[in-house]
N, C-alpha and C positions, 0 to 999 in steps of 0.2 A: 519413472516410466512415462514418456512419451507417446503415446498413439494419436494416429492421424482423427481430428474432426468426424467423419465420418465413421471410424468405430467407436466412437465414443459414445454417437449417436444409437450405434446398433446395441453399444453394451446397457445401454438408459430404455431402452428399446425394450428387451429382454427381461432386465429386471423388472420394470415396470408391467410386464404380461404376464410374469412370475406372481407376480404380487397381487394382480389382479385376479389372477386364479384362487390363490390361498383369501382372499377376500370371501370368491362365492364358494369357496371350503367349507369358510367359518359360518356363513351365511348358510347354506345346505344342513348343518350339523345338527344332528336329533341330540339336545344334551339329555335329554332324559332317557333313553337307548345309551350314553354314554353311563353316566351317572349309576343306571344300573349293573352296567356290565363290571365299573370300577372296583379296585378294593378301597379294602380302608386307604390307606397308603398312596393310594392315587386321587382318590378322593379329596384328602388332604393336600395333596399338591393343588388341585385346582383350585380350592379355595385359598389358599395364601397364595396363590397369582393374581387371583381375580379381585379378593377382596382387599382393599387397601385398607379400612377402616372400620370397626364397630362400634358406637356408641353409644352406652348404656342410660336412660334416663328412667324414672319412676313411673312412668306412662306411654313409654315408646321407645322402639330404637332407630339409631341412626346410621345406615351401611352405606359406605363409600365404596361405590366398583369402579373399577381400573376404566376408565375412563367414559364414565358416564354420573349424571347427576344422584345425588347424596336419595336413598331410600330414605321412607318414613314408614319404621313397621310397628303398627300396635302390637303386643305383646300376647294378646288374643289370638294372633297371628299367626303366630309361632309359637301356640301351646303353652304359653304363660303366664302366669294372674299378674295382674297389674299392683301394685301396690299399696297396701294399705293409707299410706301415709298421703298419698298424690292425689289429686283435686282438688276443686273447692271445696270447704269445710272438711276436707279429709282430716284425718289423724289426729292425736295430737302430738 
């Protein structure tokens, strides 16, 4: 499909004011007004969109979101005892 210059521009034009719309969408979005309205089931969709990765260590976790830098969560954080066996002179 061929189109002239000029609609090409218009159709680049369009998506791109599209796109900046759905930009101050996501930007506007109460997710905890989401989060609560969610079911389980929906719930669960957004976090396997969102989260790419969770990494378990003895003193902390490591969460990868979709496109942003790697968390560092103590474990304290999220309602966890940290490990017996982890720090210095821990365990043996």
């Amino acid at each position: 499909m061929n189109l002239p210059a000029e609609n090409l521009q218009l159709i680049e034009d369009d998506v791109f004011q599209h796109f900046a719309e759905l930009i101050e969408d996501l930007r506007s979005l109460d997710i905890d007004r989401v989060w609560a309205a969610a079911t389980f089931a929906e719930r669960r969709v957004l976090v396997e969109e969102l989260v790419e990765a969770v990494s378990i260590f003895p003193d902390h976790l490591e969460v990868k979101v979709a496109g942003a830098p790697t968390l560092n969560v103590l474990l304290s954080e999220v309602g966890l005892k940290e490990s017996a066996t982890s720090g210095v002179g821990g365990g043996t």
